[in-house]
C-alpha angles and dihedrals in degrees: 000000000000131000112230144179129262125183118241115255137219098241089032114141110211091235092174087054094046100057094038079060099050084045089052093042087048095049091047089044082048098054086033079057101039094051097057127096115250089246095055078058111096087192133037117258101231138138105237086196099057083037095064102031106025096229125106117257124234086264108042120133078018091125090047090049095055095042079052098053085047087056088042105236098137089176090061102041084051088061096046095053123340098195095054090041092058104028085050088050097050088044092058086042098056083043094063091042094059099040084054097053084040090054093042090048091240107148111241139279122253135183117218099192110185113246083265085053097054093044089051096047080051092059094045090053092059102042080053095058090042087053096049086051096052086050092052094049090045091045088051 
């Protein structure tokens, strides 16, 4: 693995930015949710997945967690879903990074992984995502 430079094109869209600002708009529509009273609601807030099986989904507690992280209560938003919590805050991270070296003119950063690497990172991110299951059926 190693971490590289790549000039900025033309045409080139700021994927780290994007996604920073899609992670920023779903924190503030998650505390916007979370703050309004359940008969402002016009539909239920409830996970399909945990209703017909009983378990947690990958993603429950994923709303709490980002109204949470808006409030800034990192602890919080790491109980109600680790994986959101952690996958949200890298995302802004990387977002902010990049705005700086687009700001400073620095071309981007870029990260060339050999075909084992990829599959490894493959396998992480699953293992990540099975952990995080395991954490939201113990948790209940």
């Amino acid at each position: 693995m190693r971490i590289g430079t790549l000039p900025r094109g033309q045409g080139e869209v700021p994927l780290a930015l994007l996604f920073g600002s899609c992670a920023l708009l779903a924190c503030a529509a998650a505390r916007i949710l979370l703050i309004l009273p359940d008969r402002l609601l016009t539909i239920p807030i409830f996970c399909p997945f945990k209703a017909l099986t009983g378990l947690p989904c990958l993603t429950c507690g994923g709303t709490r967690a980002l109204g949470a992280l808006a409030r800034g209560d990192f602890l919080r938003a790491l109980s109600w879903n680790p994986l959101v919590a952690l996958t949200t805050l890298t995302v802004l991270a990387l977002a902010l990074a990049s705005l700086w070296r687009r700001v400073t003119g620095r071309p981007s950063l870029r990260l060339v992984l050999s075909h084992g690497e990829q599959i490894a990172l493959r396998g992480a991110a699953v293992a990540a995502a099975l952990a995080n299951w395991a954490y939201l059926i113990a948790r209940g």
